[in-house]
C-alpha positions in Angstrom: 0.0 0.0 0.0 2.5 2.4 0.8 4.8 1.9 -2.6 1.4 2.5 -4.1 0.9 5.6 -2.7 4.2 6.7 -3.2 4.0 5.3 -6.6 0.6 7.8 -7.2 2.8 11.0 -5.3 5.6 10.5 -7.8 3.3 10.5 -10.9 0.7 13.1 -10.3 4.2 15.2 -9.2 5.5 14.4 -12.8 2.3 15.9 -13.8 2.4 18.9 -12.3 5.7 19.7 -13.3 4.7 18.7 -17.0 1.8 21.2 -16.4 4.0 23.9 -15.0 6.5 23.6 -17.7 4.0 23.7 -20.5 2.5 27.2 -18.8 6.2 28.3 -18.7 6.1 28.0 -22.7 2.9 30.1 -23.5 4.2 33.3 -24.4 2.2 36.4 -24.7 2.7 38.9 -27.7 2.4 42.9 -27.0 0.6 44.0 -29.5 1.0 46.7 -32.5 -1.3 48.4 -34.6 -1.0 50.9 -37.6 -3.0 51.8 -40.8 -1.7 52.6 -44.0 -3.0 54.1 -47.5 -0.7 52.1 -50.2 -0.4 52.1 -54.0 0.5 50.2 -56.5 1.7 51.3 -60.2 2.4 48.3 -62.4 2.9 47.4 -66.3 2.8 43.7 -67.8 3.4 42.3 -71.3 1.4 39.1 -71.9 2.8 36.8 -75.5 0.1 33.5 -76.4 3.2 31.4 -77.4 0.6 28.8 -78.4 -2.9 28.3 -77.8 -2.5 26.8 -74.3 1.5 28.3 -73.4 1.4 32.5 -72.9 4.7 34.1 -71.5 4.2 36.9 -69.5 7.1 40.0 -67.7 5.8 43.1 -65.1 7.2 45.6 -63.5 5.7 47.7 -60.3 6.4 50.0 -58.3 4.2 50.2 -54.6 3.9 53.3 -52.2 3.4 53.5 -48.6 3.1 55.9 -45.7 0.2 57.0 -47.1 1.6 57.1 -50.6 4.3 59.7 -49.8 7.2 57.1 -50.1 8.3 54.6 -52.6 8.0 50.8 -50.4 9.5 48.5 -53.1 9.9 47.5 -56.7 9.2 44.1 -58.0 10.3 42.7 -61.6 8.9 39.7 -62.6 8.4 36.9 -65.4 6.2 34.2 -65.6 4.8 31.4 -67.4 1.0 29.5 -67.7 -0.3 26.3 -69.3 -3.7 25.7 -69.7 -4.6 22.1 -69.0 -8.2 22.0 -69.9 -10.8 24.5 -70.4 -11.2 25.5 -66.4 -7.8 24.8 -65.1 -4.5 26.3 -65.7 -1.1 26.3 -63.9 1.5 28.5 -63.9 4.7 29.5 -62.2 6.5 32.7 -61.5 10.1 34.2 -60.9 9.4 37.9 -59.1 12.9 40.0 -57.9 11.9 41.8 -55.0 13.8 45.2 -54.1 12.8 47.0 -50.9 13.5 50.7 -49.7 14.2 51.1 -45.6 13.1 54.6 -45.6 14.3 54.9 -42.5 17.4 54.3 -43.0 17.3 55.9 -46.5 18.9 52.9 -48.3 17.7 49.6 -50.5 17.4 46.3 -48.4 19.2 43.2 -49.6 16.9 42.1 -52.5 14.6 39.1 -52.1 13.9 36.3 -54.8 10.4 35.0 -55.1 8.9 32.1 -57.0 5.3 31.7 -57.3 3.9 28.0 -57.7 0.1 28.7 -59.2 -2.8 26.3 -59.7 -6.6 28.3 -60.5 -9.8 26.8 -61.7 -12.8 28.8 -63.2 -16.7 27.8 -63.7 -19.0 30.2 -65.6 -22.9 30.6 -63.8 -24.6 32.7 -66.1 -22.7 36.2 -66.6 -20.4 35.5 -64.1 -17.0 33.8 -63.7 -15.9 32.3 -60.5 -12.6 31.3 -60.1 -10.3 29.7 -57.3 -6.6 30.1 -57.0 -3.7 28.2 -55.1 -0.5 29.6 -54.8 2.3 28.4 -53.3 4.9 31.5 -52.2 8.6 30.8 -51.5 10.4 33.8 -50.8 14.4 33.7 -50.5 16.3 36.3 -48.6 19.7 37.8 -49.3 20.5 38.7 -46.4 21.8 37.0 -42.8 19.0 36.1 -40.9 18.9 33.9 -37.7 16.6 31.2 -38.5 15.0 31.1 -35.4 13.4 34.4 -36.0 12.8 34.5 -39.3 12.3 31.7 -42.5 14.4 31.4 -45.0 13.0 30.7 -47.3 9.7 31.8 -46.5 7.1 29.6 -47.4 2.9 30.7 -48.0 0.3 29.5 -49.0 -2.6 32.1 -51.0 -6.0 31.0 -51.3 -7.6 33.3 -54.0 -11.6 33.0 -54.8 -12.8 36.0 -57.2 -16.1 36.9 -58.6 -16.1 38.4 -62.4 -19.3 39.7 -64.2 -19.3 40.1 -68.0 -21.7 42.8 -68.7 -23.0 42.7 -72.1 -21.7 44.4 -74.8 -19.3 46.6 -72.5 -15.4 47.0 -72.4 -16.0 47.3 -68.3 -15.4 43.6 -66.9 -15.8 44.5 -62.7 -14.7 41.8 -59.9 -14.9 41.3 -56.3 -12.4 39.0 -54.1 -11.4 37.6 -50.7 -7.8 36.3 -50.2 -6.2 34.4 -46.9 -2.4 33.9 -46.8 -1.2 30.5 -44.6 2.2 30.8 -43.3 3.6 27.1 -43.6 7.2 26.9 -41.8 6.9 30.5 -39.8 9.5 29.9 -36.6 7.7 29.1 -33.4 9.0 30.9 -30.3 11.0 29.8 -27.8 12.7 31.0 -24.4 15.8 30.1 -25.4 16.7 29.1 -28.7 20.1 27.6 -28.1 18.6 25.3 -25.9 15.8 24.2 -27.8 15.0 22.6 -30.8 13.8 23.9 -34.3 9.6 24.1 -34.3 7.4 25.7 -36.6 4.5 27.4 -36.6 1.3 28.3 -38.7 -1.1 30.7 -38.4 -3.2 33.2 -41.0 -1.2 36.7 -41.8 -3.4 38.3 -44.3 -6.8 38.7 -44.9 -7.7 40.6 -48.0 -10.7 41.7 -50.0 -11.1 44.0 -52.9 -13.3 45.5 -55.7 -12.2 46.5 -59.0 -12.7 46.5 -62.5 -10.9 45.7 -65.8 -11.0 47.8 -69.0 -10.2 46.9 -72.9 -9.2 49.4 -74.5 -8.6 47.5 -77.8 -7.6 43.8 -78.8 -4.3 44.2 -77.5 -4.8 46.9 -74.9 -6.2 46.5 -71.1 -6.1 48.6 -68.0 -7.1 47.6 -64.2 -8.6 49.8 -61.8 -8.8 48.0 -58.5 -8.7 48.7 -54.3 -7.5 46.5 -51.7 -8.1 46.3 -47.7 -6.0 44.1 -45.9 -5.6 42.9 -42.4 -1.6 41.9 -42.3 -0.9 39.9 -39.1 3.0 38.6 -38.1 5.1 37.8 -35.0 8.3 39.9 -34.7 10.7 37.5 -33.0 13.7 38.7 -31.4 16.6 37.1 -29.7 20.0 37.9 -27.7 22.7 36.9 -29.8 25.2 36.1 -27.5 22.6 34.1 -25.0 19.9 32.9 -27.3 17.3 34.4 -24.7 14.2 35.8 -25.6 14.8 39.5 -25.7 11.6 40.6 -27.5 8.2 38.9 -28.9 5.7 41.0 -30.7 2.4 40.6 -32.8 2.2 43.5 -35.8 -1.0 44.0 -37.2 -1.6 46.3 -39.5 -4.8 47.5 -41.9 -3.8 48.5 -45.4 -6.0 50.4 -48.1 -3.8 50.1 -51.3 -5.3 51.5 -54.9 -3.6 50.5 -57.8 -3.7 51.2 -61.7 -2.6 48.4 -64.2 -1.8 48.9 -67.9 -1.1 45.1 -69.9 0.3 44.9 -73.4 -1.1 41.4 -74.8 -0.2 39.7 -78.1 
């Protein structure tokens, strides 16, 4: 009887300190908040190499702090097959150049590659389509793995809504986006002590409105506004310890307008 009870006092001890330990591990964020107004200026070249193959190269150019500064520029090329009549893949290379106002200087640039899957149905007048794209962004510069991904890996669940109005040159959508981080670095208290965990959580959630224009047959322009909620954990450690030094949660809301001109052949 008594090597049972001391049996029980040993485990529901174990417990306990199990319990303790995992409370030890929850760590609270503080918490940041800022709005933005954004833009976006961009021009794109779109080739049909064949009747399923087109090519297509952008440039753009995006604004922020309320449009007075330039954020980034991003120069891209792509490439899309069309499988069957609703379904097409693709795949794209984007270079990603970013300005630390701040600082007044160019970041290290960033290299992107866009992994793309969409299907469409017709109902009537109007086109729904859905969109899967895998992200996987590579950074040139030294980051400590613990803090930050690299490479960066998203997923972007895309669902739009277009409607063909007859006889009109105006083709307006509506959309709702959510972005999946997929290897994000999970905190810890100390992560020279620990090992290696991810984490996964939603950081963007995006709607817009806009509206697509043909000028002629090889001629388009896009009009279209953006609100997103943008939501990621700043993780920062001591270098020479490994301790937790500071954990924060960024949120921020976003209006961005942009304007689109597209050269197709």
């Amino acid at each position: 009887m008594k090597s049972l009870r001391t049996t029980l006092i040993t485990v529901i001890a174990t417990l306990l300190a199990f319990g303790s330990s995992s409370a030890q591990e929850e760590f609270i964020p503080t918490r940041h908040i800022d709005n933005d107004i954004r833009g976006r200026v961009e021009g794109a070249f779109e080739w049909e190499a064949t009747k399923r193959l087109s090519l297509s190269a952008e440039v753009q150019m995006r604004l922020n702090n309320d449009l007075s500064d330039v954020d980034r520029f991003h120069a891209s090329a792509g490439v899309k097959y069309e499988v069957c009549k609703n379904f097409d893949i693709g795949a794209d290379y984007i270079l990603i150049n970013i300005r630390d106002n701040a600082a007044r200087a160019w970041e290290k640039p960033r290299h992107r590659v866009n992994i793309n899957a969409e299907g469409s149905v017709s109902i009537g007048r109007i086109d729904l389509s859905l969109r899967e794209r895998l992200q996987t962004t590579f950074r040139t510069d030294s980051v400590n793995r613990f803090e930050k991904a690299n490479p960066e890996l998203i997923l972007r669940s895309r669902l739009q809504a277009e409607y063909n109005i007859r006889h009109s040159k105006w083709t307006p959508y509506i959309l709702c986006e959510i972005n999946n981080t997929l290897n994000a670095p999970k905190v810890v208290a100390n992560y020279k002590e620990a090992q290696m965990s991810r984490d996964n959580y939603i950081t963007r959630y995006r709607a817009g409105i806009g509206t697509k224009y043909r000028i002629d047959r090889n001629h388009r322009l896009e009009f279209y506004y953006y609100f997103d909620y943008n939501r990621n954990f700043d993780i920062d450690y001591r270098g020479n310890k490994g301790t937790l030094k500071g954990y924060a949660e960024e949120c921020s809301y976003r209006h961005i307008i942009g304007i689109s001109y597209k050269f197709k052949l």
